[in-house]
Backbone as CSV, one residue per row, in Angstrom:
resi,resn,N_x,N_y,N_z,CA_x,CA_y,CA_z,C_x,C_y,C_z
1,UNK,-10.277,1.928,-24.830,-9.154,1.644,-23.930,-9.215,0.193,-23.467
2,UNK,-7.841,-0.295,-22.981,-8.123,-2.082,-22.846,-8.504,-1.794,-21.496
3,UNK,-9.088,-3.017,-21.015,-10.040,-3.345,-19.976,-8.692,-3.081,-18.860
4,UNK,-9.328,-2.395,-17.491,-8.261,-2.293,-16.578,-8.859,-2.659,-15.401
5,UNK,-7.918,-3.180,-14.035,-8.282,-3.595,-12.902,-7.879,-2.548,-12.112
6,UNK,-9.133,-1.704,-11.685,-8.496,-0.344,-10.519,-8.840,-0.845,-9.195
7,UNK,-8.169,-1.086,-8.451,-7.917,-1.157,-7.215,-8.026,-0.763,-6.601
8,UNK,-9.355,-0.649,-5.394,-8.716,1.048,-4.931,-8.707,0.722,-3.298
9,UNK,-8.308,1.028,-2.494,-8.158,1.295,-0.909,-9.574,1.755,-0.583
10,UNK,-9.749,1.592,0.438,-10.964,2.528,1.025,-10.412,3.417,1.679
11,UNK,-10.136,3.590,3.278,-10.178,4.464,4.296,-8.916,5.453,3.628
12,UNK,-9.191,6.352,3.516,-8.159,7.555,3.273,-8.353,7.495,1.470
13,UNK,-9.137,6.712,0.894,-8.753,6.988,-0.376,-10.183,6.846,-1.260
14,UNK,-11.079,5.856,-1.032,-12.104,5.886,-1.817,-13.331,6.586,-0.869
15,UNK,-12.970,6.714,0.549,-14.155,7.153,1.659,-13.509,8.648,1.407
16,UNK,-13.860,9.392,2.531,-13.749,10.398,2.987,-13.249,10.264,4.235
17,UNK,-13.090,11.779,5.099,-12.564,11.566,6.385,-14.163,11.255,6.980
18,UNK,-14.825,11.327,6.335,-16.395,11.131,7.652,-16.620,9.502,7.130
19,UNK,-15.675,8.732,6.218,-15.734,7.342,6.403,-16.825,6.872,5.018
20,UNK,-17.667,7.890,4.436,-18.382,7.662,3.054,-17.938,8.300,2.014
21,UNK,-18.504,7.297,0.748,-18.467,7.139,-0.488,-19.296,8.256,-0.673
22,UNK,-18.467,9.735,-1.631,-19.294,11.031,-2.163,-19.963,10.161,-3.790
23,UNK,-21.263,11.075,-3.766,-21.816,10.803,-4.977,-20.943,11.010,-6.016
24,UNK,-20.095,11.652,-6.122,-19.213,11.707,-7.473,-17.665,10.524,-7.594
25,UNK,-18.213,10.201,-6.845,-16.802,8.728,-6.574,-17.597,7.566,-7.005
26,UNK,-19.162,7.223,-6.484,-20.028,6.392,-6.642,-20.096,6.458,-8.222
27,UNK,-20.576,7.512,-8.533,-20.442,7.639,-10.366,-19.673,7.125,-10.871
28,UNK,-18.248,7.816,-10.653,-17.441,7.519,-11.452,-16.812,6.016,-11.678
29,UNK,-17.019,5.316,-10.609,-16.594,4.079,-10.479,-17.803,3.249,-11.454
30,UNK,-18.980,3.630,-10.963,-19.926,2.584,-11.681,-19.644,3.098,-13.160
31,UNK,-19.261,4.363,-13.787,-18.887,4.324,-14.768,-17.522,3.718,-15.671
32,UNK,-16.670,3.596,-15.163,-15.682,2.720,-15.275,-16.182,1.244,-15.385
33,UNK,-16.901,0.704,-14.701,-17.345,-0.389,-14.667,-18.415,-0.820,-15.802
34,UNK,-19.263,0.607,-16.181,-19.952,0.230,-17.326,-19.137,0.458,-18.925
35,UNK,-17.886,0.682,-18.621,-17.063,1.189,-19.649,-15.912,-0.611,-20.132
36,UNK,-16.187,-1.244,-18.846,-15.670,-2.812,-19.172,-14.642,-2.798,-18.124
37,UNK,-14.392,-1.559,-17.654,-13.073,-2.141,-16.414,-13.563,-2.790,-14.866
38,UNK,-12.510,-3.118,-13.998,-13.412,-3.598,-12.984,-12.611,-2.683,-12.141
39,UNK,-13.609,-2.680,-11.013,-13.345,-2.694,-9.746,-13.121,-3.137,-8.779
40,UNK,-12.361,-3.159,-8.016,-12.065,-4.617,-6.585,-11.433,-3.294,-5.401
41,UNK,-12.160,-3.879,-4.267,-11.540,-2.850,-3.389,-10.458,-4.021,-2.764
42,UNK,-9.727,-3.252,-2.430,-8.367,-4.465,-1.837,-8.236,-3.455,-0.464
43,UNK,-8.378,-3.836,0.059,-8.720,-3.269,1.936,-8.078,-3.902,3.084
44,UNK,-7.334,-3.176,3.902,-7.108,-3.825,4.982,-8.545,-4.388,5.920
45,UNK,-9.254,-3.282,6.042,-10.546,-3.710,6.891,-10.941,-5.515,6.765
46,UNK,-11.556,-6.018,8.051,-12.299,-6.887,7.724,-13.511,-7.412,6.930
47,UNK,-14.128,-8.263,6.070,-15.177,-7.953,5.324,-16.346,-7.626,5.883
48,UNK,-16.381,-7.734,7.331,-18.011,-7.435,7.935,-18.036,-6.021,7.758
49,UNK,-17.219,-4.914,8.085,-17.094,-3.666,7.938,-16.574,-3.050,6.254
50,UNK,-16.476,-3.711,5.474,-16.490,-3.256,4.224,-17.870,-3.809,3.009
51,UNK,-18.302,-5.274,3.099,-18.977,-5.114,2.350,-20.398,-4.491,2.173
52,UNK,-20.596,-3.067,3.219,-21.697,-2.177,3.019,-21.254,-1.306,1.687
53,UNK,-19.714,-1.371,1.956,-19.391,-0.428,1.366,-19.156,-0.867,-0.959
54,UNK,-18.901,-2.182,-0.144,-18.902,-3.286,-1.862,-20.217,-3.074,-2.330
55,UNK,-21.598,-2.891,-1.635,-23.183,-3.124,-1.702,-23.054,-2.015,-2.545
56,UNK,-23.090,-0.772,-1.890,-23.085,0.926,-1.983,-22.660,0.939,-3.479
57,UNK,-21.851,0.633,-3.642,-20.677,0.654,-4.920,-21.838,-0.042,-6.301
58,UNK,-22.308,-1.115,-6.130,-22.736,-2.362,-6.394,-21.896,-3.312,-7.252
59,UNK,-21.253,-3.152,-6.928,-20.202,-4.229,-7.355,-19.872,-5.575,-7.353
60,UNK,-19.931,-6.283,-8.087,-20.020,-7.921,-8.718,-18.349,-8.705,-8.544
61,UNK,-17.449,-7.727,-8.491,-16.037,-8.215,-8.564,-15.655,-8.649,-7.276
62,UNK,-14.950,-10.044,-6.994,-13.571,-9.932,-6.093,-13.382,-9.076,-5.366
63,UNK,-13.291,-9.621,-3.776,-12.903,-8.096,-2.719,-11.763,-9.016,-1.925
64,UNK,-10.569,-8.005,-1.658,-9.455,-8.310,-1.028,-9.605,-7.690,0.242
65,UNK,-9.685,-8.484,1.473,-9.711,-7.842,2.999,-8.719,-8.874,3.354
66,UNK,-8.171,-7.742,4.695,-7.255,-8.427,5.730,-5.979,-8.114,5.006
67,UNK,-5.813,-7.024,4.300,-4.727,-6.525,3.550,-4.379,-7.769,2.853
68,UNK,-4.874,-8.339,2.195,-4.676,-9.597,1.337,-4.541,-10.908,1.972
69,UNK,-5.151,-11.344,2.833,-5.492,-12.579,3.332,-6.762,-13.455,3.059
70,UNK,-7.499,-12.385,2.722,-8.394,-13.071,2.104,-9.227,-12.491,0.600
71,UNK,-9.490,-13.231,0.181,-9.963,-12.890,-1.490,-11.395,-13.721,-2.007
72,UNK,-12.142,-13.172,-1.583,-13.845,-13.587,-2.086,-14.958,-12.584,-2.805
73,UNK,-15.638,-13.218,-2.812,-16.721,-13.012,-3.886,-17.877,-12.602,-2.868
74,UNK,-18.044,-11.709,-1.754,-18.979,-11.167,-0.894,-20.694,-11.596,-1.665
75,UNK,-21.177,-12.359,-0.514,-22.271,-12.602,-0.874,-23.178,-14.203,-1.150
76,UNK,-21.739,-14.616,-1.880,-21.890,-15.497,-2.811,-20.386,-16.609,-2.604
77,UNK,-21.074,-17.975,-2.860,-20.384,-18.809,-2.787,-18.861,-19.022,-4.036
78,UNK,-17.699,-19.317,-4.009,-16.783,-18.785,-5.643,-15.819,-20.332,-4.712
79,UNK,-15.642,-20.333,-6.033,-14.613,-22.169,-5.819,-13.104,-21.291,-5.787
80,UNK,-12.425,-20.226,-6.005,-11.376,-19.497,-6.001,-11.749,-18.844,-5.078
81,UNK,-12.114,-18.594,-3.787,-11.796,-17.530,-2.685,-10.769,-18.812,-1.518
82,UNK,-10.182,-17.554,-1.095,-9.213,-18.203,-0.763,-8.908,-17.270,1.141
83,UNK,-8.329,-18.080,1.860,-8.217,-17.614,3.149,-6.546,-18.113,3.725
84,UNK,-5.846,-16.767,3.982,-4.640,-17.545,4.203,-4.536,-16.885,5.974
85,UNK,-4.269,-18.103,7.144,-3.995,-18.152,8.302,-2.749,-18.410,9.157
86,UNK,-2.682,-17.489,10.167,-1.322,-17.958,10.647,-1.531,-18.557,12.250
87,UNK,-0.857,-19.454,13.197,-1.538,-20.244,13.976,-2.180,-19.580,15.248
88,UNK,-3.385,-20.419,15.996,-3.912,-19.700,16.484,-3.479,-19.300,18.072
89,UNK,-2.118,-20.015,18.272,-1.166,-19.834,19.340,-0.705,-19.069,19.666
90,UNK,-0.492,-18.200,18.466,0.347,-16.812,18.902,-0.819,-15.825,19.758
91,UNK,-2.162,-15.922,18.871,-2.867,-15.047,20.096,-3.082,-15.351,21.573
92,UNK,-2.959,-16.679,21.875,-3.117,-17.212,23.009,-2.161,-16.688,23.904
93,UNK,-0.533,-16.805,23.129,0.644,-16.334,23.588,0.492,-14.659,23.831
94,UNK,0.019,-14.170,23.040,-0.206,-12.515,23.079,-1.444,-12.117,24.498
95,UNK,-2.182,-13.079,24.702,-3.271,-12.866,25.532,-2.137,-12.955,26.662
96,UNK,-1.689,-14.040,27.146,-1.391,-14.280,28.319,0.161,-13.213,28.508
97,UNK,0.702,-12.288,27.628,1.543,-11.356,27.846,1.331,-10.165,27.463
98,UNK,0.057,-10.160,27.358,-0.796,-8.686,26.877,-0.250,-7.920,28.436
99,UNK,-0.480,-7.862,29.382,0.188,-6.645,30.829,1.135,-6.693,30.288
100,UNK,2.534,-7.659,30.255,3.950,-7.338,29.982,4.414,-6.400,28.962
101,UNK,3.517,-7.071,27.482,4.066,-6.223,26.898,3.800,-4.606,26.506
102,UNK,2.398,-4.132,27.546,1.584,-3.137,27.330,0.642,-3.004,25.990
103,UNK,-0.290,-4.256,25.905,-1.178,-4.562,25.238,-2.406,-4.208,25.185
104,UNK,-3.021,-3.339,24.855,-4.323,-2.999,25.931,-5.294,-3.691,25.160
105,UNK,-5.347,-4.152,24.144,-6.622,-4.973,23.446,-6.380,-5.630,22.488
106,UNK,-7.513,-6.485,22.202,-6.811,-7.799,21.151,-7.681,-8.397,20.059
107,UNK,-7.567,-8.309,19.013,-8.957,-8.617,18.073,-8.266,-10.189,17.351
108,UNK,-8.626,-11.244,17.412,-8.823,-11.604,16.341,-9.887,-12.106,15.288
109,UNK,-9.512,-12.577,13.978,-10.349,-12.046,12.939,-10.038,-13.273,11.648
110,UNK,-11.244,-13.301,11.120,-10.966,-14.061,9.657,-12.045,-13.415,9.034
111,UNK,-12.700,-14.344,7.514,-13.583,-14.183,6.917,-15.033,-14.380,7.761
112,UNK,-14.951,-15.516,8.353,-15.949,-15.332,9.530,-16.077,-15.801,10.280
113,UNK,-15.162,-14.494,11.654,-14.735,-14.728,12.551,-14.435,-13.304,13.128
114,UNK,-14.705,-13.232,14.442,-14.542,-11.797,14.712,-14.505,-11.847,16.401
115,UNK,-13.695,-11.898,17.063,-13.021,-11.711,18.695,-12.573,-11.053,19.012
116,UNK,-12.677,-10.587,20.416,-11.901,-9.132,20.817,-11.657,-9.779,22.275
117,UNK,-10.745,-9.302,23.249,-11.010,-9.590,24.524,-11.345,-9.065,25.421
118,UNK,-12.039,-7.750,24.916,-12.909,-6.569,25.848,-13.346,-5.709,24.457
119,UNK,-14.473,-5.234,25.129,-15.094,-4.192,24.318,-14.468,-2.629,24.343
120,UNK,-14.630,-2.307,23.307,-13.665,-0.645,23.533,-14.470,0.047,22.260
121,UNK,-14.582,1.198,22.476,-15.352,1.977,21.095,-14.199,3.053,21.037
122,UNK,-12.972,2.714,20.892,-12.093,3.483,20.717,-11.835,4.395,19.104
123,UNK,-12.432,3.375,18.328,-12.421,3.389,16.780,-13.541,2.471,16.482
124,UNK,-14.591,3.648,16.364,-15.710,2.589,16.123,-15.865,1.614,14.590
125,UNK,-16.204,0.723,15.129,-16.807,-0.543,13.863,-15.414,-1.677,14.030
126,UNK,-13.941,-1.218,14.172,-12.701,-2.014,13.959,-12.862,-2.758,15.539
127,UNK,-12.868,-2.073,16.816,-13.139,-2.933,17.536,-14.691,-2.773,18.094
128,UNK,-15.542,-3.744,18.676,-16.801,-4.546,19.468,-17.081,-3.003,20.594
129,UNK,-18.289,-2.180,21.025,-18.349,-1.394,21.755,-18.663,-2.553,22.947
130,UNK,-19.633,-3.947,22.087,-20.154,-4.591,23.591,-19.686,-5.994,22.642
131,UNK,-19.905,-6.893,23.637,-19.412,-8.432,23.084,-20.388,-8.880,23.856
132,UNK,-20.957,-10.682,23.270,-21.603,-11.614,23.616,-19.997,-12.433,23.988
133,UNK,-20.961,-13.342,25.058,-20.352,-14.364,25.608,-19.500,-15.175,24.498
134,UNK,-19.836,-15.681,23.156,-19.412,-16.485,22.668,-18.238,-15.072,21.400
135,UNK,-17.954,-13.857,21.810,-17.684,-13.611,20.939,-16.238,-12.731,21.276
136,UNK,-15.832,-13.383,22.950,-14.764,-12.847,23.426,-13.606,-13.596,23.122
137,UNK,-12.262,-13.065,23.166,-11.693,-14.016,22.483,-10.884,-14.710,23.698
138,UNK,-11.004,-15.850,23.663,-10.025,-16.695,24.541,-10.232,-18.395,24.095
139,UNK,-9.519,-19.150,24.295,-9.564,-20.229,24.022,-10.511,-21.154,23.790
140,UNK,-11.960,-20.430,24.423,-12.922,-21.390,23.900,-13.454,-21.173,22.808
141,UNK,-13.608,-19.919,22.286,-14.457,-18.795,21.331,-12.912,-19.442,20.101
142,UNK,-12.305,-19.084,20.033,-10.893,-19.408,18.759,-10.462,-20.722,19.068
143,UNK,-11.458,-21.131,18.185,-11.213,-22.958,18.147,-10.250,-22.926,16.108
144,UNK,-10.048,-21.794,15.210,-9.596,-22.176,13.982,-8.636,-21.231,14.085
145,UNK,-7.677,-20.952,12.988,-6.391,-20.062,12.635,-7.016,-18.957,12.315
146,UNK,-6.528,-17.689,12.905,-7.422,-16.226,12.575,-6.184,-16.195,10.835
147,UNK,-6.749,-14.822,10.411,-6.470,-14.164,8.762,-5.672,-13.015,9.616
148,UNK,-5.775,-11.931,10.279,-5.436,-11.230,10.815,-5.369,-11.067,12.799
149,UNK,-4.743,-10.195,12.931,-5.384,-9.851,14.585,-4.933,-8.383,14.968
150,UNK,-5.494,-7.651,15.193,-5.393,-5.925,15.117,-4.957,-5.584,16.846
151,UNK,-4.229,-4.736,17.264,-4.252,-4.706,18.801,-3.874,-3.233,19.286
152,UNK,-4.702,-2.764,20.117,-3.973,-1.230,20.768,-3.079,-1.523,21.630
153,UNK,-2.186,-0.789,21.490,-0.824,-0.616,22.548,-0.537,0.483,22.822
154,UNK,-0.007,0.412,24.222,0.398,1.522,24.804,1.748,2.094,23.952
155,UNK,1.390,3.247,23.691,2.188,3.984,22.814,3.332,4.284,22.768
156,UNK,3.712,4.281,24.307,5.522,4.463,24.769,5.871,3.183,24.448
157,UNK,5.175,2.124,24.195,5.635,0.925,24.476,5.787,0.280,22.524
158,UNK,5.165,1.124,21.993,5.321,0.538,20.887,6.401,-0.074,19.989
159,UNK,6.907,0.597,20.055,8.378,-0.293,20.026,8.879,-1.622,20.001
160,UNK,8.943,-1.249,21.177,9.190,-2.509,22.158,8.383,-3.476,21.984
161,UNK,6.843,-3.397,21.817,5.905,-4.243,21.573,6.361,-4.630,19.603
162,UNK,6.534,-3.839,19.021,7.138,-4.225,17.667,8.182,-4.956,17.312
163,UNK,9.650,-5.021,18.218,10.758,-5.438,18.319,10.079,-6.915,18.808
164,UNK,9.396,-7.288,20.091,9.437,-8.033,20.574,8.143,-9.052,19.763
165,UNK,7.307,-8.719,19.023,6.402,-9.438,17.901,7.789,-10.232,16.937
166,UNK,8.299,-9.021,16.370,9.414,-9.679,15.362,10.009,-10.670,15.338
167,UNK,10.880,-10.829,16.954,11.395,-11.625,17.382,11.223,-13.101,17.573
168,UNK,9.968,-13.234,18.345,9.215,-13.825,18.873,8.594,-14.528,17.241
169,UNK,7.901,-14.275,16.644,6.903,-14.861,15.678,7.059,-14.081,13.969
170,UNK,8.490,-13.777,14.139,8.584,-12.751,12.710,9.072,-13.684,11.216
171,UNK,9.115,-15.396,12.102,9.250,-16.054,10.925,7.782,-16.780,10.656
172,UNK,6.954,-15.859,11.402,5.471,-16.516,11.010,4.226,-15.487,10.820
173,UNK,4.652,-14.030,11.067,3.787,-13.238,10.517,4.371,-12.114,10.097
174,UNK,3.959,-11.125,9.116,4.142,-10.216,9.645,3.430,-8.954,10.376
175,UNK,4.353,-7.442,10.848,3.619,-6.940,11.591,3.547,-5.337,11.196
176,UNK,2.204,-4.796,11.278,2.408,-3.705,10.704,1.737,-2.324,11.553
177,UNK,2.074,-1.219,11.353,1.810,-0.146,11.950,0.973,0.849,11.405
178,UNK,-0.135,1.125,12.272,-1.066,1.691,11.427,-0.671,3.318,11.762
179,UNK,-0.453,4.277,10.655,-0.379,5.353,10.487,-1.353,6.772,11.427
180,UNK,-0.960,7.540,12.032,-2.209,8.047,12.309,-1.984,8.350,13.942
181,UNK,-2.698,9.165,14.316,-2.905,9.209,16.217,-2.804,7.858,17.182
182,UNK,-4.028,7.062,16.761,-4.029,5.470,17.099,-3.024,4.426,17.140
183,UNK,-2.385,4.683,18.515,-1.241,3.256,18.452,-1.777,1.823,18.215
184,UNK,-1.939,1.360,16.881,-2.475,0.199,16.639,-1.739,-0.559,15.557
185,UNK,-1.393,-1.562,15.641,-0.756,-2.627,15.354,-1.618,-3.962,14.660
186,UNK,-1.297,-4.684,13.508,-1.994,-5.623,12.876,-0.819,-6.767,12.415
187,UNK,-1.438,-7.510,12.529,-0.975,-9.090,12.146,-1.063,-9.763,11.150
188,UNK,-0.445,-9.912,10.622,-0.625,-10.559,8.538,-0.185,-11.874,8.803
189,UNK,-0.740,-13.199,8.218,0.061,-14.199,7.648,1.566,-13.738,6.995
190,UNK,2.687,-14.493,7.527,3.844,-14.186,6.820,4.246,-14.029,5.281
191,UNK,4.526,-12.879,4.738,4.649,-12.757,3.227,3.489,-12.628,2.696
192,UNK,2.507,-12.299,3.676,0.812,-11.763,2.486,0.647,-10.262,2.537
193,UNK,-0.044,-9.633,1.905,0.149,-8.070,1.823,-0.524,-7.867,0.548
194,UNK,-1.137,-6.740,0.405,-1.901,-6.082,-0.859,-2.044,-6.563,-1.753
195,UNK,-0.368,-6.711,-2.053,0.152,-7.186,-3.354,-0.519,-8.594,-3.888
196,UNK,-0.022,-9.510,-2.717,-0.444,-10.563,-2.910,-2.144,-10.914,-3.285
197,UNK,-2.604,-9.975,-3.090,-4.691,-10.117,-3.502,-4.416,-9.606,-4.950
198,UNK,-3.594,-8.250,-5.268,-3.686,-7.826,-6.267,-3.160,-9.128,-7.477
199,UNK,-1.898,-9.676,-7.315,-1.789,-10.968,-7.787,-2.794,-11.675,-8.068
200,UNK,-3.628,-12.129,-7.301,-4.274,-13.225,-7.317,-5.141,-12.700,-8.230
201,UNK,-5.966,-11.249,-7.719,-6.924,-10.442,-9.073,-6.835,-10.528,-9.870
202,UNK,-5.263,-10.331,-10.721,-4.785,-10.072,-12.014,-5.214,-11.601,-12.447
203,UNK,-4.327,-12.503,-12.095,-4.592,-13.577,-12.685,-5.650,-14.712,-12.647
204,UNK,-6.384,-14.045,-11.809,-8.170,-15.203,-11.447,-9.082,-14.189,-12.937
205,UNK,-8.765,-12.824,-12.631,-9.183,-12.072,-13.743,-8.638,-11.942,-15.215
206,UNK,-7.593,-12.738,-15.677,-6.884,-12.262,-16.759,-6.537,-11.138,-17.349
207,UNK,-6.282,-10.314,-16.328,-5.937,-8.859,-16.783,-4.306,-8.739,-16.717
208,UNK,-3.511,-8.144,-17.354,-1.756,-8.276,-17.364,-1.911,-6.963,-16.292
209,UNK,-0.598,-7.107,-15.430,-0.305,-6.303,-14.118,0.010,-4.702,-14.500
210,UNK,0.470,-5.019,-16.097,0.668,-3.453,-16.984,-0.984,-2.741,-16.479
211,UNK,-2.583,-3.376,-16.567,-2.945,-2.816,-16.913,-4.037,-2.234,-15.688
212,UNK,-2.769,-2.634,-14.412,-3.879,-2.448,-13.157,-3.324,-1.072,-12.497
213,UNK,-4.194,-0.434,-12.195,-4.246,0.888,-11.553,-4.705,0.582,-10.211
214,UNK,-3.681,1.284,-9.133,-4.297,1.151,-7.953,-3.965,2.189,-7.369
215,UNK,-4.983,2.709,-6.567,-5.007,3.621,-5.564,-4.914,3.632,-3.953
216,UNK,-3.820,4.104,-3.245,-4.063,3.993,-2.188,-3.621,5.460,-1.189
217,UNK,-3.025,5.568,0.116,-2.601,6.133,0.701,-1.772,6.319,2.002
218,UNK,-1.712,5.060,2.594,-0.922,4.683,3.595,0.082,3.293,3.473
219,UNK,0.611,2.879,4.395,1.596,2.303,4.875,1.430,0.871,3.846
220,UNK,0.136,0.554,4.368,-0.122,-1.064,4.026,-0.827,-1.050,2.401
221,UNK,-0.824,0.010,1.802,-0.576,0.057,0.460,0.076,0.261,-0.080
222,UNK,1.652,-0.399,0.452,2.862,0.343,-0.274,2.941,-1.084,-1.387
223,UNK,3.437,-1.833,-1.095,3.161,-3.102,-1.661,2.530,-3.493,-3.085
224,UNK,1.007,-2.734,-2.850,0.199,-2.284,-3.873,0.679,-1.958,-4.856
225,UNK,0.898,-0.848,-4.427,1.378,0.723,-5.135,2.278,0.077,-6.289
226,UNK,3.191,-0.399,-5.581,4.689,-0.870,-6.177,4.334,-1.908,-7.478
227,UNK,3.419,-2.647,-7.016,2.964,-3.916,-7.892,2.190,-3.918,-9.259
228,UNK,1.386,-2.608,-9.010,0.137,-1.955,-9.784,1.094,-1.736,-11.383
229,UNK,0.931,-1.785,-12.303,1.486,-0.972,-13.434,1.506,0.367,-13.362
230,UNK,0.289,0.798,-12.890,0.402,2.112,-12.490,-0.358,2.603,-11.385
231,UNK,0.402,2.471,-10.008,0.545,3.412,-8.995,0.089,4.540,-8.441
232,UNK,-1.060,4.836,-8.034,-1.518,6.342,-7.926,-1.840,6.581,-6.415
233,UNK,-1.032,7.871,-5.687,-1.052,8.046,-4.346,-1.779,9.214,-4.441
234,UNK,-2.946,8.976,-2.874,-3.956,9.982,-2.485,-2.823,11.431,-2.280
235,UNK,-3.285,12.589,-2.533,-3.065,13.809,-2.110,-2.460,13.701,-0.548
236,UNK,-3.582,13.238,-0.069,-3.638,13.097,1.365,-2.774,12.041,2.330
237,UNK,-1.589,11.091,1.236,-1.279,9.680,1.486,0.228,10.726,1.880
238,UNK,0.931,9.237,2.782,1.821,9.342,3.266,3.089,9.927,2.518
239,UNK,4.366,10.456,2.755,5.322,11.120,2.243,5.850,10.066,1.095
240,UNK,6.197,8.595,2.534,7.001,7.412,2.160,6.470,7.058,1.081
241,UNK,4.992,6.822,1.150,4.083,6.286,-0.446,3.908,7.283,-1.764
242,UNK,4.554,8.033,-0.971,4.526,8.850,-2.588,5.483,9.195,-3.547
243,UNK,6.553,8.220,-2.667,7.917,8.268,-3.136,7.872,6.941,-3.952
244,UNK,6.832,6.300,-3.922,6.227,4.608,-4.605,5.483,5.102,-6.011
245,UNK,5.093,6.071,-6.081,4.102,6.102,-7.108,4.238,6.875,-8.198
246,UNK,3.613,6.426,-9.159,3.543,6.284,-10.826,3.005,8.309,-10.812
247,UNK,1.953,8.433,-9.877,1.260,9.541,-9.810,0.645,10.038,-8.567
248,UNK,0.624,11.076,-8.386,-0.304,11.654,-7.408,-1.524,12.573,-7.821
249,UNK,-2.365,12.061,-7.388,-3.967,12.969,-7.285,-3.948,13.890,-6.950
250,UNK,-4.388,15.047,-7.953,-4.008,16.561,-7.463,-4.780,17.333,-6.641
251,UNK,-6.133,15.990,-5.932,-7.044,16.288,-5.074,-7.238,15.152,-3.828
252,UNK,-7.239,15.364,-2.355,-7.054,14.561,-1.656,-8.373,13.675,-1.561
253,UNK,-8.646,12.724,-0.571,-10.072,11.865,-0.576,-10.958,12.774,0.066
254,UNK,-11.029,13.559,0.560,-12.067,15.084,0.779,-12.585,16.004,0.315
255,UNK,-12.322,15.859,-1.543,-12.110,16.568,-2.227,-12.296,15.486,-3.894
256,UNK,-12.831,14.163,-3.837,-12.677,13.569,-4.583,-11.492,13.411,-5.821
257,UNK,-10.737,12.936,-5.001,-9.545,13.211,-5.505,-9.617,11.670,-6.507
258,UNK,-9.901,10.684,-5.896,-9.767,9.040,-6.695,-10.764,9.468,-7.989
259,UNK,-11.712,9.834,-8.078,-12.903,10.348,-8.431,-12.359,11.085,-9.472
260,UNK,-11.923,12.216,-9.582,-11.193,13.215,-10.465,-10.426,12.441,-11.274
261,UNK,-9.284,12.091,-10.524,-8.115,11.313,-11.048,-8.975,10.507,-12.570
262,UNK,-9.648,9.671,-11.703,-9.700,8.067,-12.264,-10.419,9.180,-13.813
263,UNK,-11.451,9.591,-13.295,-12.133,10.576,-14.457,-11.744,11.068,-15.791
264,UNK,-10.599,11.457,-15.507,-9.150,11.478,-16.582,-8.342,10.835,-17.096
265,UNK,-8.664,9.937,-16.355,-7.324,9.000,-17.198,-7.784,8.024,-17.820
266,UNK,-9.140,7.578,-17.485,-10.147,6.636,-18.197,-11.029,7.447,-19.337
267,UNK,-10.495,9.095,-18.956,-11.709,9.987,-20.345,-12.916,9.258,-20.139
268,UNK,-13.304,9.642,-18.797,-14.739,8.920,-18.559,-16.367,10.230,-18.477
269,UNK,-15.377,11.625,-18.854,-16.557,12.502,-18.829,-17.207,12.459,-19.866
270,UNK,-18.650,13.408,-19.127,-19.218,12.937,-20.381,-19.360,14.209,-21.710
């Protein structure tokens, strides 16, 4: 089979709901990989909280975090990684109308860079349970342009807090909604998204876009989905994203569903 670029999401699609990689997902991937295809996880997460998970894997390829803002080579120095930022004003602006607009917390974030403006273990690892002095975010601590900035909001207010991002800064980022119980909200450089890492993959890798498979399951892998040659939505993935895709996994990420899938369609048993 020609060499393929599988893509895959983590949270909801290559983890589980308890957040790990099952031994039969670990297999199957390193088998794919010893078969000539690659692997790249393309992740919203930041890289401090994913590359345990790149280690685990052991994987040598390209990792896309910050839902495609940034694109490196974990570990290791690469003359092609790339960091795209949007200015560091708007958080300043968001700090000082965080009461108004019912803001309750504020992360920002790059490749390496990581601020919050209070500690919260609301969702552990995404935001700080405790912070050092130098690692709160306010004007002295964010001296460069963050990649992302993640924020809880009060939930009646979401909306309103969405309408009024748009408005305000929608010709300079965009803004997205994370799926799920958690009223939480994230910040993209304007016009960057999945897609855009998967791009960059295809062609830093020379692989044609016919021959990339990607897997995901929520909101901020729609993009993906769409871009992939072929498209494959978790069991467990949203209604909207499955109305995007090439295929669905006839087993959710609890159930090794990426794992199964990929298993078959690469004829990777043995």
């Amino acid at each position: 089979m020609k060499r393929k670029l599988i893509a895959i999401d983590l949270d909801g699609t290559t983890l589980n709901s308890q957040s790990q990689i099952s031994s039969k997902t670990k297999a199957i991937l390193n088998k794919a990989v010893k078969a000539g295809h690659v692997v790249s996880i393309v992740t919203g997460r930041p890289n401090r909280i994913s590359e345990h998970f790149y280690d685990e894997l052991g994987l040598k390829s390209p990792m896309i975090n910050f839902n495609g803002a940034v694109g490196h080579l974990p570990h290791r120095a690469w003359d092609k990684e790339y960091q795209l930022t949007f200015n560091k004003d708007i958080a300043f602006e968001l700090l000082a109308a965080k009461k108004k607009l019912g803001i309750k917390l504020l992360a920002a974030e790059g490749k390496n860079l990581s601020l919050a403006d209070q500690p919260n273990d609301i969702i552990p690892d995404f935001f700080p349970a405790k912070l050092k002095p130098e690692e709160f975010l306010n004007k002295s601590n964010l001296t460069t342009d963050p990649s992302a900035m993640t924020m809880l909001v009060d939930r009646q207010k979401l909306p309103n807090v969405v309408a009024e991002l748009e408005r305000s800064f929608g010709d300079k980022i965009n803004v997205g909604v994370w799926g799920g119980p958690t009223p939480i909200l994230e910040l993209a450089p304007k016009g960057v998204n999945k897609a855009y890492g998967l791009k960059f993959l295809s062609q830093t890798l020379a692989i044609d876009r016919k021959d990339i498979i990607a897997f995901g399951d929520e909101h901020n892998d729609a993009e993906m989905i769409d871009y992939a040659g072929w498209g494959v939505v978790m069991q467990n993935g949203t209604d909207q994203l499955k109305k995007l895709a090439n295929d669905i996994t006839p087993l959710d990420n609890d159930h090794d569903g990426l794992a199964s899938y990929l298993e078959d369609y690469l004829d990777l048993a043995e």
